[in-house]
Each structure stands twice: as structure tokens, then as C-alpha cells.
C-alpha positions in Angstrom: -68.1 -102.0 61.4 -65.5 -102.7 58.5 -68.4 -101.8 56.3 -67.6 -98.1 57.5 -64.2 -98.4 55.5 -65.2 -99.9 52.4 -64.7 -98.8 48.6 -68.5 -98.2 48.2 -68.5 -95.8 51.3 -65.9 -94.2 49.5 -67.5 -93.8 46.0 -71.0 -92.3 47.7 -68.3 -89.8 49.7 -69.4 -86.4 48.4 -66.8 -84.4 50.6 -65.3 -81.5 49.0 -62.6 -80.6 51.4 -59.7 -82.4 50.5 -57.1 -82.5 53.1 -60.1 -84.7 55.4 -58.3 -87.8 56.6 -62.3 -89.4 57.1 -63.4 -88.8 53.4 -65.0 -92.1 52.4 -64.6 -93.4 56.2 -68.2 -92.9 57.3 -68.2 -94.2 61.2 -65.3 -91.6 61.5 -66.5 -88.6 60.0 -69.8 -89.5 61.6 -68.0 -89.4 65.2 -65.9 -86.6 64.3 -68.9 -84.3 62.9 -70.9 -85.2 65.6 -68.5 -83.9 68.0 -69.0 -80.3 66.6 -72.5 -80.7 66.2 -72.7 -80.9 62.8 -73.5 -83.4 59.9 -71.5 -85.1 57.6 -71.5 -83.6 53.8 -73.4 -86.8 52.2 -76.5 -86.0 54.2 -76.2 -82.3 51.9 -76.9 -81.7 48.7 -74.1 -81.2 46.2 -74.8 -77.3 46.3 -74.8 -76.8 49.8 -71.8 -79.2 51.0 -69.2 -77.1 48.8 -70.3 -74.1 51.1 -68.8 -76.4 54.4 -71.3 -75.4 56.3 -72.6 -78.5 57.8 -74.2 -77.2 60.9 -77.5 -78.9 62.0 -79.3 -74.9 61.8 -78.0 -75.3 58.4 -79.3 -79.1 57.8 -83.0 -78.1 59.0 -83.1 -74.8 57.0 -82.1 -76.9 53.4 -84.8 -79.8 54.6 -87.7 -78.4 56.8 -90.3 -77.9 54.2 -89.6 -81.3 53.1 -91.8 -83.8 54.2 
């Protein structure tokens, strides 16, 4: 799991909000997005992860004609 913590994690972090205490700390943004039923900003694209709104509603409406 230390792999969750690493620099690289950190450089693929695409998390606009600042303040987070989890940016670049996947397994803990995971857990802590999860809990709110939501997803984590680097499964968004740039555009939409500055809005913050990383509901799953919002997550199917950006991918569902993708296939």
C-alpha cells in the first residue's frame, strides 16, 4: 500500500482544491470520496474537476456515451 503515498501518485494528482490533506495520497482520497459517494478528481477530466463536483451522477453524465 506504500505505493498509495508515493511521489508518482503525487505528480498524476490533478486535484484543484488546495487545502486537501489527501492530494497525491490516492488510497486516502479514494476512502474519503468514497464515503460521500463520489470519485476522486483524477478519474475527471481537467475541465470538469475544477468545477468539484465529483458526484458519480456527475461521473456517468461526462462518460456514458463513451464506450
Amino acid at each position: 500500500m506504500s505505493e498509495c503515498k508515493s511521489a508518482k501518485t503525487m505528480s498524476r494528482c490533478n486535484c484543484t482544491y488546495e487545502p486537501c490533506p489527501r492530494k497525491g495520497v490516492c488510497c486516502d482520497c479514494l476512502a474519503y470520496h468514497w464515503r460521500n459517494r463520489e470519485l476522486p478528481a483524477c478519474l475527471f477530466p481537467d475541465d470538469a474537476e475544477r468545477t468539484w463536483d465529483r458526484s458519480l451522477r456527475r461521473f456517468i453524465e461526462i462518460y456514458k456515451d463513451e464506450a
